[in-house]
C-alpha positions in Angstrom: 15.8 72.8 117.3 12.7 70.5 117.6 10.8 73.1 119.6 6.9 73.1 119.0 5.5 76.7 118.0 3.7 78.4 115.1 4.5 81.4 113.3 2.1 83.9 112.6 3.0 87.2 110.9 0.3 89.7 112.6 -2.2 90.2 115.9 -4.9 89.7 113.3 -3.9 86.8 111.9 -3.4 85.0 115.2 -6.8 85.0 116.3 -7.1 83.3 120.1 -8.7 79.9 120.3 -10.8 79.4 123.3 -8.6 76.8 125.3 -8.8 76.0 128.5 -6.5 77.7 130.6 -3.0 76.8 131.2 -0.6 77.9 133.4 3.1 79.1 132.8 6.1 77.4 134.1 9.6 79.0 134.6 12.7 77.3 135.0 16.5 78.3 135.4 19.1 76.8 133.2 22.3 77.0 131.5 22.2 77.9 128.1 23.7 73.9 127.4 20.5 72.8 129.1 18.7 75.3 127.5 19.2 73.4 124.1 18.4 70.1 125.5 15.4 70.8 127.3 13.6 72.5 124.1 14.4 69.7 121.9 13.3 66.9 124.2 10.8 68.4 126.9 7.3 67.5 126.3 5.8 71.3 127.1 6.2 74.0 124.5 8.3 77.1 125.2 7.2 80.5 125.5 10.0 82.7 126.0 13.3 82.2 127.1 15.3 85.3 128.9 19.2 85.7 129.0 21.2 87.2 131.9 24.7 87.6 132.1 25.6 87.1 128.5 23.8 87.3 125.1 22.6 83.7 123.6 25.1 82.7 120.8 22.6 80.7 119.3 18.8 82.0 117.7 15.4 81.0 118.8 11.5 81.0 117.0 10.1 82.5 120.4 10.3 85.9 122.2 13.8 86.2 123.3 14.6 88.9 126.1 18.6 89.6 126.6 19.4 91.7 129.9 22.5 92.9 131.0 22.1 91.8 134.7 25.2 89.6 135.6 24.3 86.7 137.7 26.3 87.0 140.8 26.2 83.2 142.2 27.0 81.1 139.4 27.4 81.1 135.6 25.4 82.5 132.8 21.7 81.7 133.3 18.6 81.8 131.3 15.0 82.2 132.1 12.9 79.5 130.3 8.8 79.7 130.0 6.9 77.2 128.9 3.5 76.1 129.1 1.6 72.7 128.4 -0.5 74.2 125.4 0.4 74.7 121.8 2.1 78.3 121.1 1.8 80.4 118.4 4.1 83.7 118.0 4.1 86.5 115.8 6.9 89.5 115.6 6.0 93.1 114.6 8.9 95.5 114.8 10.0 95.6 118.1 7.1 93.5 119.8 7.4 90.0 120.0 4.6 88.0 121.4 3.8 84.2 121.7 0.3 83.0 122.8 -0.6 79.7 124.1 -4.7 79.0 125.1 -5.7 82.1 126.9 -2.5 83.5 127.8 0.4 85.5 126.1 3.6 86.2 126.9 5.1 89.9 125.1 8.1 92.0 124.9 9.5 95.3 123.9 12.7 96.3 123.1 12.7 100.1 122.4 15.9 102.0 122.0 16.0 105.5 124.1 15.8 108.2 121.3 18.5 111.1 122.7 15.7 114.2 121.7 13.5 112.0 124.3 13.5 112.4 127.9 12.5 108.5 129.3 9.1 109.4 130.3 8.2 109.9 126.4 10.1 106.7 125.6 8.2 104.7 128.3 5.0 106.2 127.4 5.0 105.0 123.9 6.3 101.7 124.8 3.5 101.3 127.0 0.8 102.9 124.1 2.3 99.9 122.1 2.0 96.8 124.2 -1.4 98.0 125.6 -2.5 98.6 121.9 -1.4 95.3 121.0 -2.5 93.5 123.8 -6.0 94.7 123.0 -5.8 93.3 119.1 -4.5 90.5 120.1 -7.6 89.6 122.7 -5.6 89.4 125.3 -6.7 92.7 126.9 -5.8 91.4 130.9 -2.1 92.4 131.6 -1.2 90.2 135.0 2.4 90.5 135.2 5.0 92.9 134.1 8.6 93.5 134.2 10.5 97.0 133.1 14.4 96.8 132.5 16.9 100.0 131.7 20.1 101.7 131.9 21.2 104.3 134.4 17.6 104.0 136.6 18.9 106.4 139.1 20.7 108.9 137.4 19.0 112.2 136.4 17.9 113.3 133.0 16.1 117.0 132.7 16.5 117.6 136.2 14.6 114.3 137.3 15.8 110.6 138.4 15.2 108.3 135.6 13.0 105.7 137.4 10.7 108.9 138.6 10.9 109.6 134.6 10.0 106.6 134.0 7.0 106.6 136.3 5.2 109.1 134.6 6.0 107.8 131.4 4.1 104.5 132.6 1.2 106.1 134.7 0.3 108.6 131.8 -0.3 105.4 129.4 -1.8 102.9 131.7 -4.3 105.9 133.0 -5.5 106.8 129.4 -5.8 103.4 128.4 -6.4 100.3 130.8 -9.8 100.2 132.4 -9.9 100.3 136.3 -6.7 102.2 136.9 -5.1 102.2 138.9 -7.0 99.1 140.8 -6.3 97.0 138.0 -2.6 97.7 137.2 -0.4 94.3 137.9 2.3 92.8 139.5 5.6 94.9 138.4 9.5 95.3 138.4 11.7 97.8 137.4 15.3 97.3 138.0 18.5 99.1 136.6 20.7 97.1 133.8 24.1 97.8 132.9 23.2 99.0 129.3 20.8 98.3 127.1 17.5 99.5 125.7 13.9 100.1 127.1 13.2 96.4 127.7 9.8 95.3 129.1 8.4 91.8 129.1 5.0 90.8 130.2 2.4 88.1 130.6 -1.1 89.1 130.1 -4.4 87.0 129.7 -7.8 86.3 128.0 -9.4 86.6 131.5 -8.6 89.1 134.4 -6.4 88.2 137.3 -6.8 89.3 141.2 -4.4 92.3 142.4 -3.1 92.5 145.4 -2.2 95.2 148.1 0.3 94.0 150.7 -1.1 94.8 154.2 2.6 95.9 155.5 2.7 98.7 152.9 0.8 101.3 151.2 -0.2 100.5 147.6 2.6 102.2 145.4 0.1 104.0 143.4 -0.9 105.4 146.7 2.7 106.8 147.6 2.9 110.4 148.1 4.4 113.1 146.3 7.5 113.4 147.4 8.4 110.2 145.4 8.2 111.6 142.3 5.9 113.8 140.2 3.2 110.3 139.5 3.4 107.8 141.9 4.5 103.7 140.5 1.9 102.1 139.0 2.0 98.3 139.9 0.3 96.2 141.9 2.3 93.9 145.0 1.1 90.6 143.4 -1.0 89.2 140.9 -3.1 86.1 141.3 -4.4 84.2 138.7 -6.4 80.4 139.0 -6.4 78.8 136.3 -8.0 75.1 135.6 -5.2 73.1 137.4 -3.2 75.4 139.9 -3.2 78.7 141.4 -0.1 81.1 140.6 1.1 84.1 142.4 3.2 86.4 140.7 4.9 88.7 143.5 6.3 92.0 142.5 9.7 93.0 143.0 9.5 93.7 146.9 12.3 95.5 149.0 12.8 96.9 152.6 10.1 99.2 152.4 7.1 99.4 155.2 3.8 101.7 154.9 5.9 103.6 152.2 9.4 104.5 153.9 12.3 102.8 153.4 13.9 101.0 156.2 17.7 99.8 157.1 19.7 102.4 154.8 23.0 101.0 154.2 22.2 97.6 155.4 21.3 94.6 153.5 20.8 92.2 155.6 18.5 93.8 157.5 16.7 95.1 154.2 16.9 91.5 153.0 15.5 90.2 156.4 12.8 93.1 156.1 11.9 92.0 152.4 11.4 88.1 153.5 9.0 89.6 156.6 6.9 91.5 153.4 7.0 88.2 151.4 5.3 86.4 154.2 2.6 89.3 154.3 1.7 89.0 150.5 1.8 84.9 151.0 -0.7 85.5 154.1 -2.9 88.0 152.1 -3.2 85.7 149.3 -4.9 83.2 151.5 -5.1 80.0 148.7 -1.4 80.1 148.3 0.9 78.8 151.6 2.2 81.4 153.8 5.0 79.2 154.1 7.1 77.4 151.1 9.0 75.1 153.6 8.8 72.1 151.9 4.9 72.6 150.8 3.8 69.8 149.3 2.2 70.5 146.2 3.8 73.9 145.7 6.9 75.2 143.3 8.1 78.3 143.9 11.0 80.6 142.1 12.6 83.7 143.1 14.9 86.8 141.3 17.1 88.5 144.1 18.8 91.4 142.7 21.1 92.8 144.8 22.5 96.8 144.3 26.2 95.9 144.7 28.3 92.3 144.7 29.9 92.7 147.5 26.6 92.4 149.5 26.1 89.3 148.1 26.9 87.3 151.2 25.5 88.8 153.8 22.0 88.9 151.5 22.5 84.8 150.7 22.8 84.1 154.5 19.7 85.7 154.9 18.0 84.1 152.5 19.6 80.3 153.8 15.9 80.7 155.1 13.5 77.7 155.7 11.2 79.9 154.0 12.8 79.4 150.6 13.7 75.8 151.4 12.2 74.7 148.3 12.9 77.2 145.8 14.6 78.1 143.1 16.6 81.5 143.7 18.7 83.6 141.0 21.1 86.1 142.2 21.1 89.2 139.7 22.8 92.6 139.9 21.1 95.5 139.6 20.5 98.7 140.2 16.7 99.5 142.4 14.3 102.1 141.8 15.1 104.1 145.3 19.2 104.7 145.5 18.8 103.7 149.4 17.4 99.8 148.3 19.9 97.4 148.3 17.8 94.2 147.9 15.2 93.5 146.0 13.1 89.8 145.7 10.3 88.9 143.2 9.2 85.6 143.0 6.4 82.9 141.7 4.5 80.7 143.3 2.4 77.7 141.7 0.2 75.7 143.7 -1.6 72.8 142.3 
């Protein structure tokens, strides 16, 4: 394919240029389109992501398969891209492709069965953090967390709470200003699958957010497990030519309860009333997306089970997300009482 990249074999031989910062772009295709638009778009790719169903073809960037069916439509893959010139290296089970002062990195780690998850998770995030740091990149803005089984337990404890300490013991060694400077996250159940994690990280820092409806998860108490989640509710970064918000996976939860059980569309209606909070506390993005001029916006909704799908796509036949792009995913969410979960970026020039 006529896509636009160079391959480098290591962190230190892919030293960063000082560019001027770019933004990333994300767009929702079928893999068909997929092949067209990296052979005759004028931007450069970063990543592409696959739900639903593995790619049957290969690709010279970071490649991220997930075992999340897409519920509205068929097969569907994530592409990034970005208007500078990328460069991408591969080192055993990190892949990373860089572009100005930005980088986009994943890691695929297969759960070891004389490892609980927190080990596993905790030297995945040693890893990326390590590399991240080599690479000069040392500012991770936004970060997504993918595995099997997220709320079954394993030694007596609920994976995703497994997880959680896995991920607070790393980032609290080793990333300066925890937890204040921890970023946007996700963590959803797949089907099957490995440890996957994907993540966009930067030459400069961005701006964390709180979102005033909710207390900061790595404030939650203990009774949601033995560390509390360490992300932030959105991450905003300005770069030379627009202003993006990257908006953590966000459910029906207010102050730190959950609220609706066994509802979703009063959890999803719950989730949109959060979303407008974040927009509001972000102040230089639009509180509202109808039809914003100068403003793009995407959204993931992963819903728990497909048979809520309906009543969770009436609610969000909002003005709200008038001009989006949505993607309906299954999957499983980090409390067993969630059944709705939205994350979402917004780019305003």
């Amino acid at each position: 394919m006529g896509m636009r990249h160079r391959q480098v074999s290591s962190p230190a031989s892919a030293q960063r240029v000082l560019e001027p910062a770019g933004h990333v772009r994300i767009s929702y295709l079928e893999p068909n389109e997929l092949v067209r638009q990296l052979t005759t778009s004028e931007t450069y790719p970063l990543a592409v992501v696959s739900f639903g169903l593995p790619l049957p073809f290969s690709l010279p960037c970071p490649v991220v398969h997930l075992d999340l069916p897409v519920l509205d439509r068929s097969p569907r893959c994530e592409l990034w891209s970005c208007d500078q010139p990328v460069r991408v290296y591969k080192e055993n089970e990190v892949s990373v492709a860089m572009s100005g002062s930005l980088l986009f990195g994943s890691i695929t780690v297969a759960e070891d069965p004389d490892l609980s998850l927190d080990r596993t998770t905790e030297i995945a995030y040693r890893h990326l953090l390590h590399q991240l740091l080599e690479s000069g990149f040392p500012h991770l803005w936004r970060i997504w967390n993918y595995f099997p089984a997220i709320n079954q337990d394993q030694h007596g404890l609920e994976r995703y709470r497994l997880f959680c300490i896995g991920r607070h013991q790393a980032l609290a060694d080793t990333l300066p200003g925890f937890p204040a400077s921890v970023p946007a996250g996700t963590a959803v159940g797949t089907q099957s699958g490995a440890l996957q994690i994907y993540f966009l990280a930067g030459a400069h820092p961005a701006l964390h957010l709180g979102n005033p409806r909710q207390v900061n998860a790595y404030d939650y108490p203990s009774l949601y497990g033995p560390r509390s989640p360490s992300f932030a509710r959105a991450s905003l970064y300005r770069s030379d030519n627009a202003t993006q918000l990257f908006i953590s996976g966000t459910a029906s939860v207010v102050g730190h309860e959950s609220q609706h059980k066994g509802l979703a569309d009063l959890q999803a209606r719950e989730t949109m009333t959060n979303l407008r909070a974040l927009l509001d506390r972000a102040h230089c993005v639009p509180a509202s997306l109808e039809r914003e001029a100068g403003v793009q916006s995407i959204f993931k909704v992963y819903v728990r089970n497909r048979d809520h799908l309906d009543a969770v796509r009436r609610v969000t036949d909002d003005p709200f997300f008038a001009s989006s792009h949505l993607l309906y995913l299954q999957g499983d969410l980090c409390r067993k009482e969630l059944l709705v979960e939205i994350e979402g970026l917004v780019t305003a020039d």
